[in-house]
C-alpha positions in Angstrom: 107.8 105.6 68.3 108.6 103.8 71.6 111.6 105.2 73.6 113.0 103.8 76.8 112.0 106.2 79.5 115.0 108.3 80.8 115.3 109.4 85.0 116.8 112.1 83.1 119.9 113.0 80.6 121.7 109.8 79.5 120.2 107.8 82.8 117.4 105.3 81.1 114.9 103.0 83.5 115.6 99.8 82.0 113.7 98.3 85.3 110.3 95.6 84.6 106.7 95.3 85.7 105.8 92.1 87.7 102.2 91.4 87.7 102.4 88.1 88.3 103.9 86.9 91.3 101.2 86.4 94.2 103.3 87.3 97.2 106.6 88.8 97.5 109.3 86.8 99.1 106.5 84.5 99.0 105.2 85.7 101.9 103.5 89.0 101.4 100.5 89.9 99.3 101.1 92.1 95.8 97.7 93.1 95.1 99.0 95.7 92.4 102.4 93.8 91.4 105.6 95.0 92.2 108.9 96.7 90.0 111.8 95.8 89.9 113.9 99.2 88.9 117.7 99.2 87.4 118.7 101.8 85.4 121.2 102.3 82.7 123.9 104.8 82.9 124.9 106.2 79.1 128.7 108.1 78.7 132.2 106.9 77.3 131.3 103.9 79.4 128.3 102.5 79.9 127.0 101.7 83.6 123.9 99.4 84.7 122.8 100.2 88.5 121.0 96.7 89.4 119.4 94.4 87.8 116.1 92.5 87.9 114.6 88.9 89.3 116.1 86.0 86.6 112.2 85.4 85.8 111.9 88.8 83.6 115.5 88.7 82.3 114.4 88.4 78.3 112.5 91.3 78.7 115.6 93.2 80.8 117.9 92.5 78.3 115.5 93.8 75.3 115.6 96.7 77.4 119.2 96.9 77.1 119.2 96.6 73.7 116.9 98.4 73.0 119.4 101.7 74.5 123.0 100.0 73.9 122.7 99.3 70.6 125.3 97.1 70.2 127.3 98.8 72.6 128.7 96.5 75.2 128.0 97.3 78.8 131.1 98.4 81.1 130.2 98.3 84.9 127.7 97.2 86.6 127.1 97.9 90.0 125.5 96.1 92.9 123.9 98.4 95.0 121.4 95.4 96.6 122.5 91.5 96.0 118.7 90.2 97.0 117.7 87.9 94.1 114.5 90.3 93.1 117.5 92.4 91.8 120.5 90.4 91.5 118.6 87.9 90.4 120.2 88.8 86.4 123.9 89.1 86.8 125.1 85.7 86.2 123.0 85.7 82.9 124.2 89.4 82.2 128.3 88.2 82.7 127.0 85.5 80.1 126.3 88.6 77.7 128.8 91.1 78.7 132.1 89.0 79.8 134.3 91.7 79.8 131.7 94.0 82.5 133.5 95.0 85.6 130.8 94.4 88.7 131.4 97.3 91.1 130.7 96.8 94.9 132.0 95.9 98.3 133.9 93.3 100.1 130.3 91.9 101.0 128.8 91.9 98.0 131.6 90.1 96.3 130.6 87.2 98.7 127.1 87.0 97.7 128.4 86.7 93.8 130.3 83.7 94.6 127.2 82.1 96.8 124.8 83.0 94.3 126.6 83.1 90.6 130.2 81.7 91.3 131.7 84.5 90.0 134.7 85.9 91.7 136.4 87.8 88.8 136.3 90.9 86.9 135.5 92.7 90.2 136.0 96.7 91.0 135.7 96.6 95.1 134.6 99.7 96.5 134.2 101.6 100.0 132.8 104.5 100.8 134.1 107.6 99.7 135.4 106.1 96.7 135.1 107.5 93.1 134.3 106.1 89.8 134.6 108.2 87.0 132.7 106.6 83.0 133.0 109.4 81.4 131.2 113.0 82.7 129.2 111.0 84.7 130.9 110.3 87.7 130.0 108.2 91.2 130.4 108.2 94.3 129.5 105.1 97.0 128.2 105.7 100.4 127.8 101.9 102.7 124.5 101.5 104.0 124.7 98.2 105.6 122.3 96.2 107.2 118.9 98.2 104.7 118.1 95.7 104.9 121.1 93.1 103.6 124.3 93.7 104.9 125.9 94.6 102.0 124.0 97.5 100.9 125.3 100.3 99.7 124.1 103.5 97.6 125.6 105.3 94.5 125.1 108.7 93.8 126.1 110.2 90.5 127.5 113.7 90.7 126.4 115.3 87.4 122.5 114.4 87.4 122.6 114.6 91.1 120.9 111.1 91.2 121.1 108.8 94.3 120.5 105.3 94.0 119.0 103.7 96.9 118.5 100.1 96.9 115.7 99.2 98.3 115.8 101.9 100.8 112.5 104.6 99.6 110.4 101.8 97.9 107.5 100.6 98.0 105.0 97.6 96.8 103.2 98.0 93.2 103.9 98.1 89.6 104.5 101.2 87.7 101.8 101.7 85.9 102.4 103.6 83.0 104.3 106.3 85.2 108.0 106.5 86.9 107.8 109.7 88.8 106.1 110.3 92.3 104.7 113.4 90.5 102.4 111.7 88.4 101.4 109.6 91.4 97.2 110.1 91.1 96.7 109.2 94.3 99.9 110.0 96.9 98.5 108.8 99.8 97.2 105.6 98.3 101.3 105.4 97.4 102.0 106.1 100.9 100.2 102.9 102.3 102.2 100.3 100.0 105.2 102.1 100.8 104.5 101.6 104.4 103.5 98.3 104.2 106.6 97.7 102.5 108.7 99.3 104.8 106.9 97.2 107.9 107.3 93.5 106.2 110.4 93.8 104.2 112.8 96.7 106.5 110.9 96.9 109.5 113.8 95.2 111.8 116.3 97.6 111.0 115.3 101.0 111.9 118.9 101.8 113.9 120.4 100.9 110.5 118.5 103.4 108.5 118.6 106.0 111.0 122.2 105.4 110.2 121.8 105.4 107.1 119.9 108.8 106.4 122.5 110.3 109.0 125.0 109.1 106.8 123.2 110.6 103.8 122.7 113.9 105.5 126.4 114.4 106.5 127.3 114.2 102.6 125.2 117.1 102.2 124.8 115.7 98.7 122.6 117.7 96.3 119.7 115.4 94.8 117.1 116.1 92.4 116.4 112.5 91.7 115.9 109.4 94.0 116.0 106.1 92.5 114.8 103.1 94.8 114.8 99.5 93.2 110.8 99.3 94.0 108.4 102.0 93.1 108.4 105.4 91.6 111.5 107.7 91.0 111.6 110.8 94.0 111.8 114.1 92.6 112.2 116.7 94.8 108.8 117.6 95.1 107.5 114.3 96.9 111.3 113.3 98.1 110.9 115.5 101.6 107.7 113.8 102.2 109.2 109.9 101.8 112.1 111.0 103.7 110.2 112.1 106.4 107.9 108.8 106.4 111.4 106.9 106.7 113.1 109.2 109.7 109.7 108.4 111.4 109.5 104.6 110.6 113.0 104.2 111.2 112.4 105.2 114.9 109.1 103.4 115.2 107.3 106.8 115.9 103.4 106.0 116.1 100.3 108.1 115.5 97.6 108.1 118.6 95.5 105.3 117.2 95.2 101.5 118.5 95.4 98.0 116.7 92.7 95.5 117.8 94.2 92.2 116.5 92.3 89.3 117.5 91.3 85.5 116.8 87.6 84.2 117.0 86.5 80.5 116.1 83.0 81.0 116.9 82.6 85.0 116.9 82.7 85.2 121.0 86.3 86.4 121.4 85.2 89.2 118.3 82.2 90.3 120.4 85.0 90.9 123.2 87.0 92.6 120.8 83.9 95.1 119.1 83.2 95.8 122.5 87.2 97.1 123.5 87.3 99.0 119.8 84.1 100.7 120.8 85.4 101.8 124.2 88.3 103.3 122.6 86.4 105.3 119.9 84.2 106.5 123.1 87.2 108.0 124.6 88.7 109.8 122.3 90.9 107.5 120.1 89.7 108.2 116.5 92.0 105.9 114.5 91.2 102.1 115.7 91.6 99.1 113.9 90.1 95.9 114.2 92.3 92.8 112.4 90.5 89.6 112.6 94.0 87.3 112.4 92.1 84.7 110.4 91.5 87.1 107.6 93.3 90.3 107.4 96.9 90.3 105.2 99.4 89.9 107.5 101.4 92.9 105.9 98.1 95.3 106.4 98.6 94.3 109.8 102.1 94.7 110.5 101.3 97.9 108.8 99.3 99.2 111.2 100.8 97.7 114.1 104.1 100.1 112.8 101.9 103.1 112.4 99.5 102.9 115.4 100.8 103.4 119.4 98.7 101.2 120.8 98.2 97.5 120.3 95.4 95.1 122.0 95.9 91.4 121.1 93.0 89.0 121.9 93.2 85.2 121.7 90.7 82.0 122.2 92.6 79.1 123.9 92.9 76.5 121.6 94.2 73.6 122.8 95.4 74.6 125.8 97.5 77.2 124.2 97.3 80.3 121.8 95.5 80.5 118.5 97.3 79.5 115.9 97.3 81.9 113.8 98.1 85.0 116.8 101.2 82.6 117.7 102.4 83.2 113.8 101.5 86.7 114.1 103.5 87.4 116.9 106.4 85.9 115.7 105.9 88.3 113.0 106.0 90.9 115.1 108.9 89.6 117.7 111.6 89.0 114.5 110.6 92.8 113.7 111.5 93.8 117.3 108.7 96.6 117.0 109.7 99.3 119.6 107.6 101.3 122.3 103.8 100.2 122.2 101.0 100.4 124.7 100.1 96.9 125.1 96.9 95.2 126.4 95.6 91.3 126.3 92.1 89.7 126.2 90.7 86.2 125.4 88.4 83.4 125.8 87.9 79.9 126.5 85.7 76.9 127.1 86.9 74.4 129.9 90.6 75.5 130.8 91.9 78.9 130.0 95.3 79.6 129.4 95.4 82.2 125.9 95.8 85.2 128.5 98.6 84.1 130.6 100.4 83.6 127.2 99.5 86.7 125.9 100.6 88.9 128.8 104.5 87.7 128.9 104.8 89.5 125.4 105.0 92.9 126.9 107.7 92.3 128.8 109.2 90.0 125.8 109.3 93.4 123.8 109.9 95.8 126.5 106.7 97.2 126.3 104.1 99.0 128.7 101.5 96.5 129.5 97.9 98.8 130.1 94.9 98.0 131.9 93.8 94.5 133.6 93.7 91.9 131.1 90.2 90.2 130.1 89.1 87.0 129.5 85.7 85.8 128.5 84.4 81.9 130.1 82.2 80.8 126.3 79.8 82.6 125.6 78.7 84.3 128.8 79.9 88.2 127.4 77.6 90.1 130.0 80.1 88.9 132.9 83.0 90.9 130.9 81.3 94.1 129.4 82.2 96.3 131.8 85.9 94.6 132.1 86.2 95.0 128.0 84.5 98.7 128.3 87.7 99.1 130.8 90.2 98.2 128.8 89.4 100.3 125.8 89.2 103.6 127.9 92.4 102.1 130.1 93.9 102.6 126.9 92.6 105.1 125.6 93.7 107.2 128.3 97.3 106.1 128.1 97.5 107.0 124.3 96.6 110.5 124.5 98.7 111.2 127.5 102.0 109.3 125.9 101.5 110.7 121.9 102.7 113.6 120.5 102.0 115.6 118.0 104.5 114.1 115.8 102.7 111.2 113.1 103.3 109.5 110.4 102.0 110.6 106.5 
């Protein structure tokens, strides 16, 4: 007989599956889908944590039925006000009109901008209590992860914290809710970065906060409950945490990012011959993103896990490529910290894709490396030895400025 799944005691996951949607915010690719995670809190009162996008609210509420049993439903509370999980509460007051919503002074302001509601509220701040029965929680602000009026909940008894979107990560659940019945962790890893790089990436000073917030609690958890993604147990919890604390700071591994645009394949030749310099001295991990085909999230991706970053551009129009100008902006609004940055590019009659290319570094406040490149059409043996130059330039620089330190 079916049974909702359970976190653990009295906590159900009452969260849904969405294999449908193309791209997430309508931006980023969901080759495996994406969850949506509330859970249900069961005591002398009841207590939803979340909810879900309005597009998967029928089979949400089946959910809820499914464990309430004609029990009405007490509080909810609002860790996260984004639509993909607020995206339910106007529909759930509908149903439950006497349901206190718990959360802060900000979040209150998003319920009247998104569902006019502005009554039967419980405002919180951090430190404060809420007590449903034995179950009882506690609220700890975690503004700005990435909305500001984030916060997290953690319930004493089952020693569960609730996270937002803080620890998630792209995918449906497939069949499973824990990280230890992951198959493949690493695999996990990837979407949870790329997650992190598209969808937090801006605000790593907030969730350095954030976790040192969380650390002075000295709150005991067994269970970590993200809105995306699998349930933390403590057995994979250290390792997320540690991918965060190293994201948050945009710590980077000693590899390079070859990002480039090609119209006709001469800027790529450029680019093969830069990626093969830098696998000849030394650097094992290189990328190469062709612009006009890679997933903009596997790029930002890598551009948040690897120290160095090469950006090559035809001139087109007397100006960048398309599709590198988008790409940049991409990476400007995520104001990407401490990179090793170099430029190459090409052009026909009038070049100009370098000298727009170069202010960047400085834009970002990063170190520009080696002499930049640029390629007149097709005539590659006059820059060989410039684009061999470049990769070892480099090269050099990444192994004298990384660490040991890298990211899972």
């Amino acid at each position: 007989m079916y049974q909702v799944p359970q976190v653990c005691d009295s906590i159900y996951y009452v969260g849904v599956n969405d294999r449908m949607k193309a791209l997430f915010e309508n931006m980023w690719s969901l080759p495996s889908g994406v969850a949506y995670n509330s859970y249900l809190i069961v005591d002398e009162c009841t207590t939803l944590i979340d909810t879900v996008d309005v597009c998967y609210s029928d089979i949400f509420f089946h959910k809820l039925d499914l464990v309430l049993k004609g029990r009405p439903l007490d509080y909810l509370i609002v860790n996260h006000m984004e639509p993909d999980h607020g995206g339910s509460i106007g529909l759930l007051r509908k149903r439950y009109p006497q349901m206190q919503i718990v959360g802060n002074k900000k979040t209150f302001d998003m319920l009247r901008g998104f569902h006019g509601i502005t009554e039967g509220l419980h405002e919180v701040k951090s430190g404060d209590a809420l007590r449903i029965g034995r179950h009882e929680f506690s609220f700890l602000m975690a503004p700005m992860v990435h909305w500001p009026e984030v916060m997290f909940t953690y319930e004493q008894t089952s020693r569960t914290l609730f996270t937002a979107d803080a620890f998630g990560a792209f995918g449906a659940l497939d069949g499973i809710l824990f990280d230890s019945q992951l198959a493949d962790r690493s695999a996990y890893f990837r979407e949870m970065r790329r997650y992190y790089a598209t969808v937090i990436g801006k605000y790593g000073s907030f969730v350095q906060k954030a976790l040192t917030n969380m650390q002075r609690q000295g709150l005991d958890v067994d269970f970590v409950c993200p809105t995306h993604g699998v349930v933390w147990t403590k057995e994979g919890f250290g390792e997320a945490l540690a991918l965060y604390e190293r994201l948050s700071r945009f710590a980077s591994e000693p590899g390079a990012v070859v990002l480039y645009g090609s119209m006709y394949g001469n800027t790529e030749q450029l680019a093969d011959v830069i990626a093969q310099s830098l696998a000849a001295h030394g650097v094992e991990q290189v990328v190469c993103h062709n612009v006009s085909k890679s997933d903009p999230s596997v790029i930002l991706s890598d551009i948040f896990r690897h120290r160095g970053l090469i950006i090559g551009s035809p001139t087109y129009c007397g100006e960048l490529f398309s599709p590198i100008e988008h790409l940049l902006q991409l990476i400007r609004i995520r104001d990407v910290k401490d990179r090793l940055y170099a430029a190459f590019g090409s052009y026909t009659w009038a070049p100009g894709s370098v000298k727009r290319l170069l202010p960047f570094a400085e834009e970002m406040k990063w170190e520009l490396v080696g002499e930049a490149v640029e390629l007149k059409m097709s005539d590659l043996g006059t820059v060989l030895d410039a684009g061999w130059s470049l990769g070892q330039a480099m090269a050099e620089r990444i192994k004298a400025s990384c660490s040991p330190d890298s990211i899972q």
